[in-house]
C-alpha positions as CSV (number, residue, x, y, z in Angstrom):
1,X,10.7,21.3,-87.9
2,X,9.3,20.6,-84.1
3,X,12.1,22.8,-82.8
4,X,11.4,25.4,-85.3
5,X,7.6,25.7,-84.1
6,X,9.0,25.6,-80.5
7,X,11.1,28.5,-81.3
8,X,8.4,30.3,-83.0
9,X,5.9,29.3,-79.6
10,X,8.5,30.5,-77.2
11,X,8.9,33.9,-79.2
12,X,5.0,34.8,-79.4
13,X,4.8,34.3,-75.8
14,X,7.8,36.5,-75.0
15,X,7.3,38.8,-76.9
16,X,3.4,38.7,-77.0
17,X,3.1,38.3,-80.8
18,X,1.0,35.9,-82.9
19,X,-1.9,33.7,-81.6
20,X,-0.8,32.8,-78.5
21,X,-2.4,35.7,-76.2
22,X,-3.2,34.1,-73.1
23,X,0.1,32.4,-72.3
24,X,2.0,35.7,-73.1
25,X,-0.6,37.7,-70.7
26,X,0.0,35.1,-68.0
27,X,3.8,35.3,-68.1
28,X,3.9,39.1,-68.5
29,X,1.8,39.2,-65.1
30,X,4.1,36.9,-63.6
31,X,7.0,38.5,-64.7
32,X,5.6,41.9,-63.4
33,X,5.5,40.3,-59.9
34,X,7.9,38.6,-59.9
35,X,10.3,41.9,-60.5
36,X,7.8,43.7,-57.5
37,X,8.5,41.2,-55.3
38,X,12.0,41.1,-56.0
39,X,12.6,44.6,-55.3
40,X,10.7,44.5,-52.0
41,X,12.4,41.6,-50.5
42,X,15.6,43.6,-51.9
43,X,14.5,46.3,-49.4
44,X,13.6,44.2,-46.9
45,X,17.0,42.2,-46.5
46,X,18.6,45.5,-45.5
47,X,16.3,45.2,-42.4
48,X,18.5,43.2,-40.0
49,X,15.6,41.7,-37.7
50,X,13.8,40.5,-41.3
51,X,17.5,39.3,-42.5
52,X,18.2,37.6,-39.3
53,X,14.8,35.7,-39.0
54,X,14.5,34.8,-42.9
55,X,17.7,34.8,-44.0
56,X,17.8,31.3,-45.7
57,X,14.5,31.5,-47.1
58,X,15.6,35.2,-48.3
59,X,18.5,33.6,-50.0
60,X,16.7,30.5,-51.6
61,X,13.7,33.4,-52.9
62,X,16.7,35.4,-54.3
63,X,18.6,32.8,-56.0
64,X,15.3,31.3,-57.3
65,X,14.4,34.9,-58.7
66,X,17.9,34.9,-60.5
67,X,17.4,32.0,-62.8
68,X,13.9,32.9,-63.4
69,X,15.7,36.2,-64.8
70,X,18.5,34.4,-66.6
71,X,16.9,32.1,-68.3
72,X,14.5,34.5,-69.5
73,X,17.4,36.4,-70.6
74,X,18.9,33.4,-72.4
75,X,15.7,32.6,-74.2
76,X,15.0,36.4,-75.7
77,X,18.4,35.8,-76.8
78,X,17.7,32.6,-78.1
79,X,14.4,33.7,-80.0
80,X,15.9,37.1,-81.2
81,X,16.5,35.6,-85.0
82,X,12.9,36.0,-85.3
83,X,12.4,39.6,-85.2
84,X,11.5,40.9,-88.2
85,X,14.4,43.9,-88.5
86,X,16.9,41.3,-87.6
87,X,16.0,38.3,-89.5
88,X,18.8,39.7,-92.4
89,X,21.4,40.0,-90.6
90,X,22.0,36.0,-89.5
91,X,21.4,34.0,-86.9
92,X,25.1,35.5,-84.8
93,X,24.6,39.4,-85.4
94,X,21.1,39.8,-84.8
95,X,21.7,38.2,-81.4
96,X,24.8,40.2,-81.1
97,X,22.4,43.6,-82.1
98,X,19.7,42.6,-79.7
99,X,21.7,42.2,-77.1
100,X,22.8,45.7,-77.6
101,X,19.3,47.0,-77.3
102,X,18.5,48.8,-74.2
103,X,15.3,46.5,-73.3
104,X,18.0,43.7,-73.7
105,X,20.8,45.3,-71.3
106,X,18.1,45.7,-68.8
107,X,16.9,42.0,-69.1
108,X,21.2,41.4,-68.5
109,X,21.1,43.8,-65.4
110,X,18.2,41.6,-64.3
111,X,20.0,38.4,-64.5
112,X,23.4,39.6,-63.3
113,X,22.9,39.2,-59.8
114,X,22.9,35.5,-60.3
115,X,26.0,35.2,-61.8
116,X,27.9,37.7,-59.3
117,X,26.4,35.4,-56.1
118,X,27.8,32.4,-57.8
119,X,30.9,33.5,-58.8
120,X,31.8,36.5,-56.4
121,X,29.8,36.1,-53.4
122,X,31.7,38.0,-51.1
123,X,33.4,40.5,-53.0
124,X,30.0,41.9,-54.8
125,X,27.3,42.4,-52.4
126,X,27.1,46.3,-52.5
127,X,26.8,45.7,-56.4
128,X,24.1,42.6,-56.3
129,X,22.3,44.9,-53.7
130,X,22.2,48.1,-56.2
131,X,21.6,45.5,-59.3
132,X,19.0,44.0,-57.6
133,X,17.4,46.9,-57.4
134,X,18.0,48.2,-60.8
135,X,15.5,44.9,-61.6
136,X,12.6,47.7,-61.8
137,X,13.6,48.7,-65.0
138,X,12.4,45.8,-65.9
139,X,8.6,47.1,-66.1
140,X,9.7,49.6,-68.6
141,X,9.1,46.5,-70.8
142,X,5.4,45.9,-69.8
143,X,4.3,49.5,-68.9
144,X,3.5,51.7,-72.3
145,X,3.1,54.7,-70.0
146,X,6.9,54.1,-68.6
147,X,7.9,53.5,-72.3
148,X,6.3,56.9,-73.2
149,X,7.8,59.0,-70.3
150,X,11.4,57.4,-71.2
151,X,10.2,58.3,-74.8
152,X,9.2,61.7,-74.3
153,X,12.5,62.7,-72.3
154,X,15.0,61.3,-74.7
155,X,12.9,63.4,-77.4
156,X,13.3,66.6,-75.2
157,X,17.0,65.7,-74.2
158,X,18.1,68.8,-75.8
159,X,15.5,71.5,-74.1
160,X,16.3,69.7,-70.5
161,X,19.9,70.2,-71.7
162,X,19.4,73.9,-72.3
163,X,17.0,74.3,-68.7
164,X,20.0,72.2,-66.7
165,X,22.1,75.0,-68.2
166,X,20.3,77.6,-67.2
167,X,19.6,76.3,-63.9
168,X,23.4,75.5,-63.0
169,X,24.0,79.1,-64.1
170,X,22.1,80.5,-61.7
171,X,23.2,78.2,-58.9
172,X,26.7,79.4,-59.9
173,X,25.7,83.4,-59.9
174,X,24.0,83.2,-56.4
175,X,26.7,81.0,-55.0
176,X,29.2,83.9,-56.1
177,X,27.5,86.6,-54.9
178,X,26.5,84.9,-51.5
179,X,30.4,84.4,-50.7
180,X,31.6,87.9,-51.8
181,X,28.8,89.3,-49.6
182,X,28.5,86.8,-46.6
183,X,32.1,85.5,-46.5
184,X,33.4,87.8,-43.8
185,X,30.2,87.4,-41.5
186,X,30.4,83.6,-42.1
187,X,33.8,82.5,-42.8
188,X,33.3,78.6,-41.9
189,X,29.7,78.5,-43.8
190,X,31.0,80.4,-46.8
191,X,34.5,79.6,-47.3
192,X,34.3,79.5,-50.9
193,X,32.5,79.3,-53.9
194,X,32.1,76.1,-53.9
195,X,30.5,76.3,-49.9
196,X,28.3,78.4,-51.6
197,X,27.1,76.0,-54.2
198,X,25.6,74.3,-51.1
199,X,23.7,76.9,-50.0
200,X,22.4,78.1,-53.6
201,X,21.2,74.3,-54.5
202,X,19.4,74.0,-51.5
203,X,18.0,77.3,-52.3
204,X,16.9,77.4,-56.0
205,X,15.8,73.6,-55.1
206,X,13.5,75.0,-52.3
207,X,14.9,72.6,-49.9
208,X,16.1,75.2,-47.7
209,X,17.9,72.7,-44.5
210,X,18.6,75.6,-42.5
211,X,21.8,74.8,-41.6
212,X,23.4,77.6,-44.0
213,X,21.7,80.8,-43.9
214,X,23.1,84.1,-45.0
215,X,22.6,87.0,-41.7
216,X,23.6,90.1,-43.5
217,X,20.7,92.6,-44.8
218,X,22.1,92.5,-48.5
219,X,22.3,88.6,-48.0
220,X,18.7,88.2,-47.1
221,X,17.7,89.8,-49.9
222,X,19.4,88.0,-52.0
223,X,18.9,85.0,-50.8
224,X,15.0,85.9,-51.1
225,X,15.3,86.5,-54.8
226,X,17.2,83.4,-55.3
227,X,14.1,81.5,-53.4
228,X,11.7,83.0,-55.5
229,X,13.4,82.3,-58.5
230,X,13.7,78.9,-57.9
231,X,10.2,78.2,-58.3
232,X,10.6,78.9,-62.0
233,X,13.4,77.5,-62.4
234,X,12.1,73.9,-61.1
235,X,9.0,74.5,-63.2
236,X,10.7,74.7,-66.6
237,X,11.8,70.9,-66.8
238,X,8.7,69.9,-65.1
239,X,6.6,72.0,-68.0
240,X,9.0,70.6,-70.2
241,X,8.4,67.3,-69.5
242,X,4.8,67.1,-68.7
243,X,4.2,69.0,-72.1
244,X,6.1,66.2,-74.1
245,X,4.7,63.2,-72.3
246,X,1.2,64.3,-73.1
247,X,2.2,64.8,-76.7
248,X,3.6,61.4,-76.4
249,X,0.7,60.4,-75.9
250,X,-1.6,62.1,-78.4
251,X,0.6,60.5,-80.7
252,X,0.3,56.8,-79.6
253,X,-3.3,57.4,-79.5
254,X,-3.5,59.0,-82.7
255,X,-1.5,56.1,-84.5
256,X,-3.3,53.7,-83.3
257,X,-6.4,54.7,-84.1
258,X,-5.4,55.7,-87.4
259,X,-4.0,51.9,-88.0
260,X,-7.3,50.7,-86.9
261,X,-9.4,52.8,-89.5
262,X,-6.7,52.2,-92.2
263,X,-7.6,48.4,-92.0
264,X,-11.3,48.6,-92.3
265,X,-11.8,47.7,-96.0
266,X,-14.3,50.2,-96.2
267,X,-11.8,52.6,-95.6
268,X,-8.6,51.4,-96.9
269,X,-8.9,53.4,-100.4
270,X,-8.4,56.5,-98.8
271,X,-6.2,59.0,-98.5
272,X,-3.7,59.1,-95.4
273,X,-5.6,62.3,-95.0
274,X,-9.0,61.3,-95.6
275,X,-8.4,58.6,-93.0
276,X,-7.1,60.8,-90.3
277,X,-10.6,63.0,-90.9
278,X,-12.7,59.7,-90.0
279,X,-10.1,59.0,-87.2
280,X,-11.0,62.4,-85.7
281,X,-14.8,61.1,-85.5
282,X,-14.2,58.4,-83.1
283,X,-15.9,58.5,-79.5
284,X,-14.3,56.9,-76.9
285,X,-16.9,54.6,-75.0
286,X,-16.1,52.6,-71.6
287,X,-18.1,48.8,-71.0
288,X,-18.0,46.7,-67.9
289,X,-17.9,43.0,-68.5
290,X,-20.9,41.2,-69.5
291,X,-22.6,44.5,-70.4
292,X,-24.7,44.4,-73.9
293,X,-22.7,47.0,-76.4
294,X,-25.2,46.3,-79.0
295,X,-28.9,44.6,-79.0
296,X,-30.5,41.9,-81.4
297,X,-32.7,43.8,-83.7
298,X,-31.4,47.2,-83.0
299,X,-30.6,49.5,-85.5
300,X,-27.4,49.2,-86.7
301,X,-25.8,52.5,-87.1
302,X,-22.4,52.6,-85.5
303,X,-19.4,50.6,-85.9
304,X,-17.1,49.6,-83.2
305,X,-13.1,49.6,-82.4
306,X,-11.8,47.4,-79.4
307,X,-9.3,49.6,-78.0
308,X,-8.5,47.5,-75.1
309,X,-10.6,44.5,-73.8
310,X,-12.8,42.0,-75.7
311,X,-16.0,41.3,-76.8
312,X,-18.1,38.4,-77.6
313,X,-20.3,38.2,-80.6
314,X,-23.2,35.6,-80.6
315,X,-24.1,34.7,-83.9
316,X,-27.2,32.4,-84.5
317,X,-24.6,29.5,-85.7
318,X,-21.3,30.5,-83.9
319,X,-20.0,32.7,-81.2
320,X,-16.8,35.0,-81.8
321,X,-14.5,36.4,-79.7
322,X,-12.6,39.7,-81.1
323,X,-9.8,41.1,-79.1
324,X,-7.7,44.1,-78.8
325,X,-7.4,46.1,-82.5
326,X,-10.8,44.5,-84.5
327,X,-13.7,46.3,-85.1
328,X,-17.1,45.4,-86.4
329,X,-19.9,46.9,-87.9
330,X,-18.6,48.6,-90.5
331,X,-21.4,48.3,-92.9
332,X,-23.8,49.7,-90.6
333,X,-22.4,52.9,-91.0
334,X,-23.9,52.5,-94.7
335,X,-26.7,50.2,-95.0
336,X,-28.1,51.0,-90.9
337,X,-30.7,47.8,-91.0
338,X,-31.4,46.0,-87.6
339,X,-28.7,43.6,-86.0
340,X,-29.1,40.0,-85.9
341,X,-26.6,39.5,-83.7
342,X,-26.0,40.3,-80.0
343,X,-23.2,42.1,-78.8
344,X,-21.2,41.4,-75.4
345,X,-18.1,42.7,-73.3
346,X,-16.5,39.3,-72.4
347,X,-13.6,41.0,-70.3
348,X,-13.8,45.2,-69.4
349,X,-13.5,46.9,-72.4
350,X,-12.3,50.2,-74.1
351,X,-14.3,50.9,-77.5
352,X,-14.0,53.9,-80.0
353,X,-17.2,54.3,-81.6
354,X,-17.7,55.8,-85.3
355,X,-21.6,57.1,-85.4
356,X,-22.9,56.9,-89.1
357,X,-24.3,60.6,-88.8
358,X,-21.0,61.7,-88.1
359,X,-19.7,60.0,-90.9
360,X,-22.7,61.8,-93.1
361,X,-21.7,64.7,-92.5
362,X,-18.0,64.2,-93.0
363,X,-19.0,62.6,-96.2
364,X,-21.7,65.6,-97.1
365,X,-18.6,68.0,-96.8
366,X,-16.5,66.1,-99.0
367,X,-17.9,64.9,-102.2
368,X,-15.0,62.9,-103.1
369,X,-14.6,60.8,-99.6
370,X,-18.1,60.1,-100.3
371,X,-18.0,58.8,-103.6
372,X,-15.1,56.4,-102.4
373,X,-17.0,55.0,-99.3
374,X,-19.9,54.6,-101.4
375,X,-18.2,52.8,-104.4
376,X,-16.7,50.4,-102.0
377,X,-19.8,49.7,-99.5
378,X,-21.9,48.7,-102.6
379,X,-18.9,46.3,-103.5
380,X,-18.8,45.0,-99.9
381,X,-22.5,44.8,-100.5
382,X,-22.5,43.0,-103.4
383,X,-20.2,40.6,-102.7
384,X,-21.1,40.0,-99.3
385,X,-24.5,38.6,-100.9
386,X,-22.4,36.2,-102.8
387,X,-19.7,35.0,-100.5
388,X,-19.3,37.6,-98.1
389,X,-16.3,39.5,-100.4
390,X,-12.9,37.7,-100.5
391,X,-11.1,39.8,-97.4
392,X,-14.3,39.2,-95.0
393,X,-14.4,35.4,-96.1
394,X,-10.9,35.5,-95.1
395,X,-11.3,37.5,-91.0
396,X,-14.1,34.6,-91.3
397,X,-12.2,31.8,-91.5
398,X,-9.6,33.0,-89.2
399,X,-12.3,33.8,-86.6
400,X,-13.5,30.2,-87.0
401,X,-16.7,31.1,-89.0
402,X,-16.0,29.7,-92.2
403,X,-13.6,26.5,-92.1
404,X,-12.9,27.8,-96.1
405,X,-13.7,28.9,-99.2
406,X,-16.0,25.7,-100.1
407,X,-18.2,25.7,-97.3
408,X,-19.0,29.2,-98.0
409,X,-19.9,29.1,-101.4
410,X,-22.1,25.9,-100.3
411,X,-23.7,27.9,-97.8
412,X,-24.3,31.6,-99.2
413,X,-27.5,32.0,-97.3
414,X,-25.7,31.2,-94.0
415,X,-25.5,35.1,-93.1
416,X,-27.9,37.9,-93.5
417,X,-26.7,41.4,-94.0
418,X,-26.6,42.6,-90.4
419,X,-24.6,38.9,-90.1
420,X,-22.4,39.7,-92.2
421,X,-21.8,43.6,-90.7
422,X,-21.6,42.1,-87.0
423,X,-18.6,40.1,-88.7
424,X,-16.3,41.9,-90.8
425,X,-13.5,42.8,-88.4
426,X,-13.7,38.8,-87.1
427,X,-10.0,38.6,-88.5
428,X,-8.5,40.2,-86.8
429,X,-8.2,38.9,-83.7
430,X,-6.0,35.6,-85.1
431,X,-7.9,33.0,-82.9
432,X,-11.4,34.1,-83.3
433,X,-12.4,30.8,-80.8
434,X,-13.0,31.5,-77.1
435,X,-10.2,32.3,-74.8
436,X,-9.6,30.5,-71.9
């Protein structure tokens, strides 16, 4: 059973799931140097002064590095069981599929240097040289925006295809023409098509080295035509691209915030579509630590999202910390009395606001959304006069508010209203306590 929990620690650290928030930040920081500094000491061991003068402590850094890597390796592997789309298949072929992944293979790349300086160290040092370089695939793992760009390529691996087509053909056309035309002015430069390829990648590329150049009239000109051509011919992948990385994403950001609205319980009754209409009201807002996002005793009429950060609510008998995917306030889009509870950015955060005008007017538009947010704020009204509803008792006791069911029913005047609005997204941040 203890090595079952320490199992299910070491997974929620790696993999930066579960309670455990703070350990897993630290190591992916550390991990994110530690593959930085790698590749710059890489670079600078092919500096011979820096090799001769640190060459032992280079070594020692490098071989240290490696089983950092390789024991990382070994305990993803190790942990793998306990992802959820592998858990059926054993506790032998979901290692065996993990380790197919790609974010796997890279971790392997990553640790492979180790094993080819301990078991081939003279035969392998152009490939521990290029591997250990190949460790900056690593961030891939901790950068969503790297993930997004690899993401939107494979997705548009069909148009770059099609554009590398169309680019090669032209390279082919212009190195064709070039030789017919320049081949008896230039026989050395232009002694084949293939010569010619040079000159035409360098060309459409707008490299242009110089050291081939066509000198006939009719070559010049075509050689001009090639140049100006290859403007738009670089720009298509780029467009390409640049186009589907942005829709990339649009459509993280758009999930995202659509998870976040599809959890509030005064939402959840909607449609997917209905949903995606309140999503569309959100305003993105920017706070600098220890700025006040809401006052005591101001009006409540906005609800917030934590898009990134974390924020400190101090409650007359307890202090809660929300992190990255609660909200609170959501029954101040509804019932708009005056807070009781102040509001703080404990780290730098990033917060999508839903105003309750905009949500009136969504709701005056649509007769039927209205009628459903209704029905279910008086029912989070209701029983929040009681015991707070059964699904905001619950994000109470996992923020640490409630320790359970009895105390709250002991203590149903513990909350006002506004108390119980500043609240209601509590759970979900697992912890709820104060991080460290």
């Amino acid at each position: 059973m203890q090595g079952q929990n320490v199992k299910r620690a070491l997974f929620e650290v790696l993999e930066d799931t579960g309670r455990r928030k703070v350990a897993a930040r630290t190591l992916r920081q550390f991990l994110v140097f530690l593959i930085i500094g790698n590749i710059a000491l890489a670079v600078l061991e092919t500096v011979p002064e820096v090799r001769q003068a640190l060459n032992t402590h280079l070594s020692f850094i490098q071989l240290g590095c490696g089983v950092i890597f390789l024991v990382e390796y070994i305990l993803r592997l190790y942990v793998a069981d306990l992802h959820p789309p592998l858990r059926r298949y054993g506790p032998v072929w979901s290692r065996v599929r993990y380790a197919m992944h790609p974010d796997a293979i890279v971790d392997l790349i990553g640790a492979l240097p180790l094993l080819f300086v301990l078991f081939l160290p003279n035969q392998a040092v152009t490939i521990v040289v290029i591997l250990r370089l190949l460790r900056f695939l690593k961030l891939a793992r901790y950068s969503p925006a790297l993930r997004s760009l690899i993401s939107a390529v494979a997705g548009e691996r069909k148009a770059l295809l099609g554009s590398t087509m169309i680019i090669f053909g032209v390279v082919l056309l212009a190195a064709t023409v070039m030789y017919l035309i320049e081949h008896k002015h230039q026989p050395e430069n232009f002694r084949s098509i293939l010569h010619g390829m040079y000159w035409a990648i360098t060309t459409v590329t707008t490299v242009g080295y110089g050291d081939v150049v066509p000198v006939s009239n009719l070559g010049k000109m075509i050689a001009s035509v090639v140049m100006l051509m290859g403007y738009g011919l670089i720009a298509l992948p780029v467009g390409i691209i640049a186009s589907a990385f942005a829709r990339e994403i649009h459509s993280r950001d758009f999930v995202v915030t659509w998870s976040m609205v599809s959890r509030v319980p005064l939402f959840e009754d909607l449609k997917a579509t209905e949903i995606a209409e309140v999503a569309k009201l959100l305003q993105a807002q920017s706070v600098r630590k220890g700025a006040t996002i809401a006052e005591k005793d101001a009006v409540a009429d906005r609800m917030f999202f934590i898009f990134d950060g974390e924020v400190e609510i101090r409650l007359p008998h307890e202090t809660v910390y929300l992190g990255v995917g609660s909200f609170f306030g959501e029954l101040a889009l509804i019932n708009q009395t005056r807070r009781t509870a102040t509001i703080i950015a404990y780290r730098d955060c990033q917060l999508l606001v839903l105003e309750a005008d905009a949500l009136r007017h969504l709701m005056d538009r649509d007769a039927g959304l209205a009628k459903k947010i209704m029905d279910e704020a008086k029912e989070r009204a209701l029983a929040g006069k009681k015991i707070l509803g059964e699904l905001a008792e619950e994000e109470l006791q996992q923020a640490g508010v409630y320790a359970s069911m009895d105390e709250a029913r002991e203590e149903p005047e513990l909350f006002s209203d506004d108390e119980q609005d500043e609240t209601s997204g509590a759970g979900k941040d697992p912890s709820g306590k104060k991080p460290s």
